[in-house]
C-alpha positions in Angstrom: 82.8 103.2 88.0 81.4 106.3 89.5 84.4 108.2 91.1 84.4 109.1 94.8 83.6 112.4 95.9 87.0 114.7 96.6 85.9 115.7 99.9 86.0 111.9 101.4 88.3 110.5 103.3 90.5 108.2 102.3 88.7 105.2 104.2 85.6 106.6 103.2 86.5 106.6 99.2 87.9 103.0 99.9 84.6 102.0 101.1 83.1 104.0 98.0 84.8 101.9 95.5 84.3 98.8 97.3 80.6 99.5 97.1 80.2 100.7 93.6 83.3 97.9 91.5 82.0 95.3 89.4 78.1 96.4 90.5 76.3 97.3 86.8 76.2 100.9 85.6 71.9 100.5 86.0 72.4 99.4 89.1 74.3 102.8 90.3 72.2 104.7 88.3 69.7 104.6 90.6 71.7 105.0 93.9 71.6 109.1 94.9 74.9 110.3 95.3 74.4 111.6 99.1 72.9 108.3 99.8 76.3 106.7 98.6 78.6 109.1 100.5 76.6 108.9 103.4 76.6 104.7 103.2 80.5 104.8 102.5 81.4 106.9 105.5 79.2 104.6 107.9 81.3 101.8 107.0 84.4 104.2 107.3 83.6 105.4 110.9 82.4 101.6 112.2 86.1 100.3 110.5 87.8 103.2 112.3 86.7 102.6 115.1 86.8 99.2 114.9 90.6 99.5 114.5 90.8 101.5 117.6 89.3 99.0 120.0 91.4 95.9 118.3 94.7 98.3 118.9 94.0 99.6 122.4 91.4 96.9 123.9 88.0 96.8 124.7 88.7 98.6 128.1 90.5 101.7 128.7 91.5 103.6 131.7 89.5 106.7 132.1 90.8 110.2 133.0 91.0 109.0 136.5 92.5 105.7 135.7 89.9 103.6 136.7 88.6 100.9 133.7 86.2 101.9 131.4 84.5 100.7 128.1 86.3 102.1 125.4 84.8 105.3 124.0 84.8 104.0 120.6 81.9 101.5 121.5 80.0 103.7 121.1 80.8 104.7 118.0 81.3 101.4 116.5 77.8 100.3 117.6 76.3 103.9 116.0 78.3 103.7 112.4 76.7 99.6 112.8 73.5 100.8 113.0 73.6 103.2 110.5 75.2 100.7 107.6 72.2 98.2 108.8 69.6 100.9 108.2 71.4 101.7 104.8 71.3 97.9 103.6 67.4 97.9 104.7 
């Protein structure tokens, strides 16, 4: 198993060694580093903030109070796009 760069988070070397266990030395081989890292924190940010919105609810009150789509949405539908881009 290829080892998960230092600087990761901790959700993002989870996802790292999720991606790379039991798949074939060759098969790594010809992943590029950076492409890795950058896959494993997609899936790191879109759990995160997944999390969030299951925790505190799909609306939120704004600064004002008034209801609002929760912030992490955004996110969540951003870190989504980017791990269906990397699987493409």
């Amino acid at each position: 198993m290829i080892d998960p760069p230092r600087h990761l988070s901790d959700d993002a070397r989870l996802a790292w060694e999720e991606l790379v266990t039991g798949l074939p030395a060759s098969a790594i081989d010809g992943i590029e580093r950076p492409a890795l890292e950058a896959y494993a924190v997609a899936i790191a940010r879109q759990r995160d903030a997944q999390a969030r919105i299951d925790r505190e609810g799909i609306i939120v009150a704004s600064a004002k109070g008034d209801p609002i789509p929760h912030p992490a949405l955004a996110i969540e539908r951003a870190a989504s796009a980017e791990v269906r881009a990397w699987v493409t």
